[in-house]
C-alpha positions in Angstrom: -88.8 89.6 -116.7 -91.6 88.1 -114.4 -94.0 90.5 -112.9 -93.2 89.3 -109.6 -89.3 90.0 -110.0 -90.2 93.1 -111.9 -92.2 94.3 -108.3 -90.2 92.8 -105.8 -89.3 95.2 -102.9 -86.9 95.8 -100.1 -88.7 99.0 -98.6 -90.3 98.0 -95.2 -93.6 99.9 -96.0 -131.1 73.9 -109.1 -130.3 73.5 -112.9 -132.2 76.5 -115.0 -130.9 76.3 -118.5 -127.9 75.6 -120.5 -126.1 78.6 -122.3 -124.2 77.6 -125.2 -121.1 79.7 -126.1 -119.6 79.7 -129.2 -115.7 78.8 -129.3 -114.7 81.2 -131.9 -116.1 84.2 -129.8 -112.5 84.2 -127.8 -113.7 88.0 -126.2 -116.5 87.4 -124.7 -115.5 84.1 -123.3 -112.5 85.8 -121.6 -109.8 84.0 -122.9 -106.5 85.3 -123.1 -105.4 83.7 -126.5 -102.3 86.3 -126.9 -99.0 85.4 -126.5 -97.3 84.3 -123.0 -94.7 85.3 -121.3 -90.8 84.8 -122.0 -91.3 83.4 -125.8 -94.2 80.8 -124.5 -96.3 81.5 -127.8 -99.9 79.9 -129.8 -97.3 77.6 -131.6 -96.5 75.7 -127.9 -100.0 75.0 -126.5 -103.5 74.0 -127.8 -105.8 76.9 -125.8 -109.1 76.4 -124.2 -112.3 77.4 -125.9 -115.5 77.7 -124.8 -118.0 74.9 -125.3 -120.7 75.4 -122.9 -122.1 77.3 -119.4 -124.7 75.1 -117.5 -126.5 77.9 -115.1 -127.5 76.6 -111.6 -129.8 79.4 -110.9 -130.1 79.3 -107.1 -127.5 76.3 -106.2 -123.8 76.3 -105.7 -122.0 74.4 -107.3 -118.5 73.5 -106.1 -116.9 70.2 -106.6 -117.3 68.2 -109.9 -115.8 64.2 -110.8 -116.4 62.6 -114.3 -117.6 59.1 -115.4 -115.9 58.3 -118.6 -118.3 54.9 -119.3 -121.4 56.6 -119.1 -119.9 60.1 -119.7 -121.6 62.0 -117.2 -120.4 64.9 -114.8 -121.6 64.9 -111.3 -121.4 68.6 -109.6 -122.1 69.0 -105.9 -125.0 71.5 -105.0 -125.0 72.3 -101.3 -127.6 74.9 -101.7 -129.8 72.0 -102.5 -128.4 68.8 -101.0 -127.9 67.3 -104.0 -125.4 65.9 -106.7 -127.0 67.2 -109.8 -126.0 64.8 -112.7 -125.4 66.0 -116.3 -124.4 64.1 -119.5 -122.3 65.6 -121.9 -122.1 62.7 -124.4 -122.7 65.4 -126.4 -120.6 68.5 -125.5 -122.3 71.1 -127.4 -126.1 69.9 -125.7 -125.3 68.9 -122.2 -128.3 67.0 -120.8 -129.7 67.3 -117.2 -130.8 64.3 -115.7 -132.1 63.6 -112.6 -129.9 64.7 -109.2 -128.2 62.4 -106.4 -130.4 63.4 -103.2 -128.1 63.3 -100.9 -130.7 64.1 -97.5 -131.1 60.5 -96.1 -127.4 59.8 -95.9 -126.7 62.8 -93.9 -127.0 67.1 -93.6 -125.2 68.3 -96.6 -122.6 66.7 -99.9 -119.3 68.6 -99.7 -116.9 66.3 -102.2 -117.8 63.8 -105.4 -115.0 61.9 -107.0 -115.4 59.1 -110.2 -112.9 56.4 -111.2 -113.2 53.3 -113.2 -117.0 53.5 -113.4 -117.7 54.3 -109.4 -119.0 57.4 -108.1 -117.9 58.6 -104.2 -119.5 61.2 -102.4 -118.4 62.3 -99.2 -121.6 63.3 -97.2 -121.6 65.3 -93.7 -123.8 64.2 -90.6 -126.7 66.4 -90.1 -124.6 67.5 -86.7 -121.2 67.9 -88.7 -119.2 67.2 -85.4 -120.4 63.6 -85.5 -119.4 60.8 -88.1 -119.8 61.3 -92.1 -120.2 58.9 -94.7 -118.6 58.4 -97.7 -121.8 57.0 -100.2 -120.5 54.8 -103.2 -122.5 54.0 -106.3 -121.6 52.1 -109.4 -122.4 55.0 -112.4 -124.7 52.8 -114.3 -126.7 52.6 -111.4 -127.3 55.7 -109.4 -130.7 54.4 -107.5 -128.7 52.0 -105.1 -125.6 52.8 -103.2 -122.8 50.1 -103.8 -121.2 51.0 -100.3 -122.2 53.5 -97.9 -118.7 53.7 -95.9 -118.6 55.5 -92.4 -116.1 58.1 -92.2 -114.4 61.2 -89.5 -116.5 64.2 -88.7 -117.1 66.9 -91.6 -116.1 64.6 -94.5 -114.7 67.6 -96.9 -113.0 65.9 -99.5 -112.9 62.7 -101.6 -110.8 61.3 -104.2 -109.9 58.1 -106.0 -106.4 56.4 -105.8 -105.1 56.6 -109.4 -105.6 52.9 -110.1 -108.8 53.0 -108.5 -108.5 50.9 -105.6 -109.1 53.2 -102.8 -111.3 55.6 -102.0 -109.9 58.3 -99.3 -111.7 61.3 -97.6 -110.2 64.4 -95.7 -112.0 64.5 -92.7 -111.4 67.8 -91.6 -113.4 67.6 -87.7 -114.3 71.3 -87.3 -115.1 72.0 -83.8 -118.9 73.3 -83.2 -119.3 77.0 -82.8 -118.9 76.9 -79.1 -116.0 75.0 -79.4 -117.0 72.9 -76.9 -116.7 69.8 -79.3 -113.5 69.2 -81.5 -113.6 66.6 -83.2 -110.1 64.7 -84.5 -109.3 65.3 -87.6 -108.6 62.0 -89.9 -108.3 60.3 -93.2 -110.4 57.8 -94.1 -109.3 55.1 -96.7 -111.4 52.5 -98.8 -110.3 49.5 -100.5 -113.1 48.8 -103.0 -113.0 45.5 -103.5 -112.8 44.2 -100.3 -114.5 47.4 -98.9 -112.3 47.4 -96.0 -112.3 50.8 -94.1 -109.8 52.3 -92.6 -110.1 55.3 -90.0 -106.4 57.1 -89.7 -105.8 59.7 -87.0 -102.6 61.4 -86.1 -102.0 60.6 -83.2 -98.3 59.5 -83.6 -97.4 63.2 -84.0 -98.7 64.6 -80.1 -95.2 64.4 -79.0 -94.2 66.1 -82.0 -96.0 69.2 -81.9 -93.5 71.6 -80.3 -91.1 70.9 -83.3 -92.7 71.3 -85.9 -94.6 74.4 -84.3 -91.0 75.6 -84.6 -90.9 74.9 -88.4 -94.1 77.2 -88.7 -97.1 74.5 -87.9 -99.5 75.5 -86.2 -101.4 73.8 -83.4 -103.6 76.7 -81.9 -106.9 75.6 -81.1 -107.9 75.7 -77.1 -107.0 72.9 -74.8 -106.2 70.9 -78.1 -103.6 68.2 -78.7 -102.1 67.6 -82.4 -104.0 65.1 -83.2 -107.4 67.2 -82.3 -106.2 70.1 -84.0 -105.4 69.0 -87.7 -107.9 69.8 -90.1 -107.7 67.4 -93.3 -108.9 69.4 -96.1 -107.5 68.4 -99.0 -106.0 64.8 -100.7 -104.0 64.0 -103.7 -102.0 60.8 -104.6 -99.2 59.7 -106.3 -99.1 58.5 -109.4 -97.9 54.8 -108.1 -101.5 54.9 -105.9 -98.8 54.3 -102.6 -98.5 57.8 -100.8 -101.2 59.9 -100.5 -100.4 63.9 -99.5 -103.0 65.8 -97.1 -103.1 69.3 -96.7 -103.8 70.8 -93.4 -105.1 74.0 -94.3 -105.7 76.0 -91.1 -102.5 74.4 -89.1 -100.3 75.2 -92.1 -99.0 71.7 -93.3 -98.9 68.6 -95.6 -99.1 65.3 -94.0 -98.0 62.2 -95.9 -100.3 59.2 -96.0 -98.3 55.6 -97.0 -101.2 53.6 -98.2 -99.9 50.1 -97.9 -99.2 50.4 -93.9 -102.6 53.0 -93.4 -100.2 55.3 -91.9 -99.1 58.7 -91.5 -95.4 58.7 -91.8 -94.4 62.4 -91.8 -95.8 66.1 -91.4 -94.0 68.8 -93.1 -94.6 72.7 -92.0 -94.6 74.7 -94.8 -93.5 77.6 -92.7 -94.1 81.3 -93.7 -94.1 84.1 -96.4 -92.1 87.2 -96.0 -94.3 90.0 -97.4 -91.9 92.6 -97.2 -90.0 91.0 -100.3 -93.4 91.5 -102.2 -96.0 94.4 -103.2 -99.2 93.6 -101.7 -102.1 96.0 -101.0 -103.0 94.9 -98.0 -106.3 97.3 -97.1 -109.7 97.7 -98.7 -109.8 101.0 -97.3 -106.9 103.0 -98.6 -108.6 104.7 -101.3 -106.8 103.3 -104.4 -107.3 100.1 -106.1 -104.2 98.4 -106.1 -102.0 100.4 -103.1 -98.9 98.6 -103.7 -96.1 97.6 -100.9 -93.8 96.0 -99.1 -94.7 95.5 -95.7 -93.4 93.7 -92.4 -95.9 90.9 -92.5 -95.1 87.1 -92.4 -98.1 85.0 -94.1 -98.7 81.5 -93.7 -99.3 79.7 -97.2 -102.0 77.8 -95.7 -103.0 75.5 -99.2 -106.9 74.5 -99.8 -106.7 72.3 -103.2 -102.9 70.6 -103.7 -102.7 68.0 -106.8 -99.1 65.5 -107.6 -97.6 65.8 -110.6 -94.5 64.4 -112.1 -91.8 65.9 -114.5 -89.2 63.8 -115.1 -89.5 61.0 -112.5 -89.6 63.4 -109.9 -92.9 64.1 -107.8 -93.9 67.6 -106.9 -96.9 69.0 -104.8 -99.1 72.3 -106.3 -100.8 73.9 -103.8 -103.2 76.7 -104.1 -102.5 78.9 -101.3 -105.8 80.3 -100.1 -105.4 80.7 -96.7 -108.0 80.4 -93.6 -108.4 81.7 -90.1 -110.7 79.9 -87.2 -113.3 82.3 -86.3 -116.3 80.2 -84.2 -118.1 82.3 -80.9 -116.5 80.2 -78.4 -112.8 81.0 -79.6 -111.4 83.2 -82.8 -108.3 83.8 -83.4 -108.8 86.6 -86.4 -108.5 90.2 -86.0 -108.1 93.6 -87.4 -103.9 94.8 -87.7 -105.2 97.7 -85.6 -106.5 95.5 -82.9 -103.1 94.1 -82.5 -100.7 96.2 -79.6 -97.4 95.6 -81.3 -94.2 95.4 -79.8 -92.1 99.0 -79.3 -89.0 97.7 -80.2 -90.3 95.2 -83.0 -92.5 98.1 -84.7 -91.6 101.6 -83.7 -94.0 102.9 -86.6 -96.9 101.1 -84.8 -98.9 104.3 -85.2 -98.4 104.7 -88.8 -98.6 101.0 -89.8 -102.1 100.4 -88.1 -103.8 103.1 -90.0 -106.8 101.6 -91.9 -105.0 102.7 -95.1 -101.7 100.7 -94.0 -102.0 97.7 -92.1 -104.8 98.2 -90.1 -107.8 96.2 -91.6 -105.9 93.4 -92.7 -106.7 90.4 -91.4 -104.3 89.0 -89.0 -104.0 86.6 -85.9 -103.7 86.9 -82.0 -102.6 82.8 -81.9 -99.3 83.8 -82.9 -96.2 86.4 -82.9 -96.0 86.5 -79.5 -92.7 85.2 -79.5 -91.1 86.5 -76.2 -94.5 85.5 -73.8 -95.0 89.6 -72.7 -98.1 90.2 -74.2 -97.5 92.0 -77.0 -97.0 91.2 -80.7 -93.4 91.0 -82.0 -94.4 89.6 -85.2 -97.7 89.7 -87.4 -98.9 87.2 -89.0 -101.5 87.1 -91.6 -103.5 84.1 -94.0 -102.6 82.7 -97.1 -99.5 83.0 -99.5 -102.0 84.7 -102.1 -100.2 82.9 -104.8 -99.6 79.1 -106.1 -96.0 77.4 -105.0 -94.4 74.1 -106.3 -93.7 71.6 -103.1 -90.7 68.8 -103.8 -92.5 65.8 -101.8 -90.2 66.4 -98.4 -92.3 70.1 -98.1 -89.2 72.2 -99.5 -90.6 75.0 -101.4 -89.5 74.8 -105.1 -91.2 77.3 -106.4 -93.6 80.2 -105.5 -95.3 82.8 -107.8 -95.0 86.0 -105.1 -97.7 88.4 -106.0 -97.7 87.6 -109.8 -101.6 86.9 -109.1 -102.3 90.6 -108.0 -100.3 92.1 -110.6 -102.3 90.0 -113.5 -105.7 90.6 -112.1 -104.4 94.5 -111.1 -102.6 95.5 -114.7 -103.4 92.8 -117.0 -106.9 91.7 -116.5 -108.9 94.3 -114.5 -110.4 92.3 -112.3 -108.6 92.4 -109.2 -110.8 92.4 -106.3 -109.8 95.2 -104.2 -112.5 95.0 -101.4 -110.8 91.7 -100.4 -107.1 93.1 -100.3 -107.9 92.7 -96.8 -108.1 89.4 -96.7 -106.6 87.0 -98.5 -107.1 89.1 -101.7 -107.2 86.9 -105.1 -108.0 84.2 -102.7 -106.4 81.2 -104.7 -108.7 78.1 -103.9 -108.3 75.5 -106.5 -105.3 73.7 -108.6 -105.4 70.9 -111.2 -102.8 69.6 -113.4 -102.5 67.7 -116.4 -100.1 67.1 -119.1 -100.1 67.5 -123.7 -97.2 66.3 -125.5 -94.2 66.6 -123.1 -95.5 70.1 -121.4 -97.1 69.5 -117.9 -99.6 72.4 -117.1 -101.5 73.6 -114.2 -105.0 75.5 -114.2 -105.0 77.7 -110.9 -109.0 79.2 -109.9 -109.0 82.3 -108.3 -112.1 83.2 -106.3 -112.3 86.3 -105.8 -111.3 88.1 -108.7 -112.9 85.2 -110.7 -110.0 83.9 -113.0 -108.8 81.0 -114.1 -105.2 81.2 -115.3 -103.3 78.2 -117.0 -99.7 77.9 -115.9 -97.1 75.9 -118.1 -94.9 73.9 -115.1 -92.9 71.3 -117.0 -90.2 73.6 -115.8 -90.7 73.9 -111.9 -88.2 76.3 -111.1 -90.1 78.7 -113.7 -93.6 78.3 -114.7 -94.8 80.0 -117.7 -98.0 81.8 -118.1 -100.2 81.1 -120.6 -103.8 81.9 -120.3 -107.0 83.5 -118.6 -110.2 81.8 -118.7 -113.2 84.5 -117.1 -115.3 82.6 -114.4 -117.5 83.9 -111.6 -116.2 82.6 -109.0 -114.1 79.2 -109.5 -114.1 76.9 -106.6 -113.8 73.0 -108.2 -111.6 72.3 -111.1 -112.1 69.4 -112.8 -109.6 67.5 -115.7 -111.2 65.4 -118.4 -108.6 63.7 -120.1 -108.5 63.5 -124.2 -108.6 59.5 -124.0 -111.8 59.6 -121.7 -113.4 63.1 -123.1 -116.8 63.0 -125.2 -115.1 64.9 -128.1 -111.7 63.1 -128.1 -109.8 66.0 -126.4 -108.8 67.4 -123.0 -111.3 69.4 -121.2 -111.4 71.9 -118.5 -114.5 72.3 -116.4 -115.0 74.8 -113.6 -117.7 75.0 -110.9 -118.8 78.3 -110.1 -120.1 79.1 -106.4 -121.0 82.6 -107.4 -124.8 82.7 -105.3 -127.3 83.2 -107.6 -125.1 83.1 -110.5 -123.4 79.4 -110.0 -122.5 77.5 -113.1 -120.7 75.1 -114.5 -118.3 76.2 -117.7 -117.1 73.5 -120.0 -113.9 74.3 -121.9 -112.1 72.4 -124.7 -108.8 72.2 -126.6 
């Protein structure tokens, strides 16, 4: 039986050094090489190993893209405005080579993304309300940009089309902290070889809004229209290169991009999770590390990184279901639970249920659940689906792993990090998926406890655990495939955001 069945309830309550790691030693790289769950055994998958840990001393590293021609992995380092560039021709040695400064082009890098021998970075204005760029340079020459594109405001994402044609960025238009400037949010799509840009806003959807508010999107910000509201954060594409998938993190949606028209041709809600069918612990001051319940809370999944897949001809949608609230001086919609006055009739046990042990630090909003217009709050709402779910690609929710994550990290791992039950606990950020043999996988990072957990989804009604990998504190998963990889098989590398402790771990089949 799956943990998350098994706990289901109905009860209303700057590049220092390289630190080579041996494969063999399976302990202290944190691997789980046991078996899996429900007869999913060593004799099924290759497991990761070890190969090396690049240490960023003071950076942060966060998003990583790989150049298979000169093979070379370019990590993103805020901390110092930079793309630092590393070779790993030779997995076991890594070399550090001179990093991408990224300062003339703009105030900070937030996204890199190779294909077919190109580099993209997506690069924020130094006032990150104004225009980004998206800088473009050809890997074997990393001294002058090929294209430097103009993009939306706050450029957070980029990725390559899988036959390498485009380029798109999420450009997620984050209002100033005085919110007295929101920006649209947008896509912005490249066609490298005629280096025709494209700026797509979404618009079409203003008179639109009020339904699919009803189907749990959420338009929220003050005085803002649809259009001004979204908040791009993340991009995949299918596998044909013709549809691209956006998530909307903070208004709780995937938009559809059709390529070939430049379009946005649907927005589906993905509408909310009941937490009283699941054991959460939902305070960080309740005296007891994993305080397990069921409690009258609806969460919206709220996805940061989403990735396409396919299992037999049919395309699905991962999401990694973080969660995120808009908190800026001028407006802020997140609170305490025991800020909230609730509705009488909707929660007699108000008292009781706002207690700081109970529901009363957990992190919750005031721009929704009152649904009657008196005031008060009939329904709570909270941030992130603290799990991963599988998407069909009209939105319907396939599949969803409940609170399997806190019940791994809780019972099986140790690690679960219980000063963040309070908020968005495990805090799922990143998803990547790729296939061996005729098995389709997913490796899902979790923030805050600092896992890594591979997930076997060739069956999407029931994925299959099959191993931890121990990271800091994962925020960019990256996929080298066996074909393009240094050592002829897949790899696995994670960037690590921990401060002061950020690095980049290679794994290995």
């Amino acid at each position: 039986m799956k943990l998350s069945n098994l706990f289901k309830l109905s009860s209303p309550f700057l590049l220092v050094a390289v630190i080579l790691l041996s494969a063999c030693e399976t302990a202290e790289d944190g691997i789980d090489g046991t078996d899996g769950e429900d007869g999913q055994d060593s004799q099924d998958v290759t497991f990761f190993s070890t190969q090396a840990q690049i240490a960023f001393g003071d950076g942060v590293s966060e998003i990583s893209a790989y150049d298979a021609a000169t093979q070379t992995v370019f990590s993103t380092n805020s901390e110092a405005k930079e793309v630092e560039v590393i070779n790993i021709s030779n997995i076991s040695a890594p070399q550090i080579q001179t990093p991408i400064d990224i300062t003339a082009f703009g105030g900070n890098v937030n996204s890199v993304a190779s294909k077919n021998g190109f580099l993209a970075i997506a690069v924020e204005a130094a006032d990150a309300t104004e225009d980004g760029v998206v800088v473009i340079y050809q890997t074997d020459n990393l001294t002058t940009p090929f294209l430097q594109a103009s993009a939306g405001a706050l450029p957070d994402m980029v990725t390559f089309s899988p036959d390498g044609r485009y380029v798109l960025a999420a450009n997620e238009g984050e209002p100033n902290d005085a919110y007295t400037v929101d920006p649209q949010g947008s896509v912005t799509l490249i066609e490298i070889e005629t280096q025709t840009i494209s700026q797509i806003t979404f618009d079409a959807f203003n008179n639109q809004e009020a339904a699919l508010e009803a189907d749990g999107f959420r338009v929220f910000g003050p005085g803002a229209n649809l259009s001004t509201d979204v908040e791009p954060e993340y991009i995949t594409v299918s596998a044909d290169s013709r549809t691209a998938y956006i998530a909307l993190q903070e208004n709780n949606g995937i938009a559809v991009l059709d390529i070939d028209t430049k379009a946005i041709t649907a927005i589906h809600p993905l509408g909310t999770k009941d937490f009283s069918q699941f054991a959460f612990d939902l305070s960080d001051r309740d005296d007891e590390v994993g305080n397990l319940r069921s409690w009258p809370v609806l969460s919206y999944y709220q996805p940061d990184a989403i990735d396409y897949f396919e299992v037999g001809g049919a395309g699905y949608i991962i999401t990694a279901n973080e969660g995120d609230a808009r908190d800026y001086d001028g407006f802020s919609e997140e609170v305490r639970g025991d800020d909230l006055t609730l509705d009488p009739d909707a929660y007699p046990d108000a008292e009781f249920l706002q207690n700081d042990e109970n529901l009363g630090r957990l992190n919750v909003t005031t721009a929704n659940g009152d649904t009657d217009g008196d005031g008060d709050i009939d329904q709570i709402f909270t941030y992130g689906g603290r799990s991963f779910s599988i998407w069909d690609t009209s939105g319907t929710l396939v599949f969803d792993s409940g609170n399997e994550f806190t019940l791994k990290t809780l019972f099986t791992f140790g690690s679960y990090p219980d000063s963040r039950s309070d908020s968005k606990g495990t805090e799922p950020e990143s998803v990547i998926t790729y296939t061996e043999g005729s098995n389709t996988f997913a490796a899902i990072g979790l923030e805050r406890s600092g896992d890594v957990l591979i997930y076997n989804i060739t069956d999407v009604f029931n994925p299959v655990f099959v191993q931890r990998l121990r990271n800091t504190s994962p925020e960019g998963l990256l996929i080298v495939n066996a074909n393009e990889s240094p050592n002829g098989k897949t790899l696995l590398i994670v960037s690590n955001e921990f401060p002061d402790n950020a690095t980049l771990n290679i794994y290995s089949k």
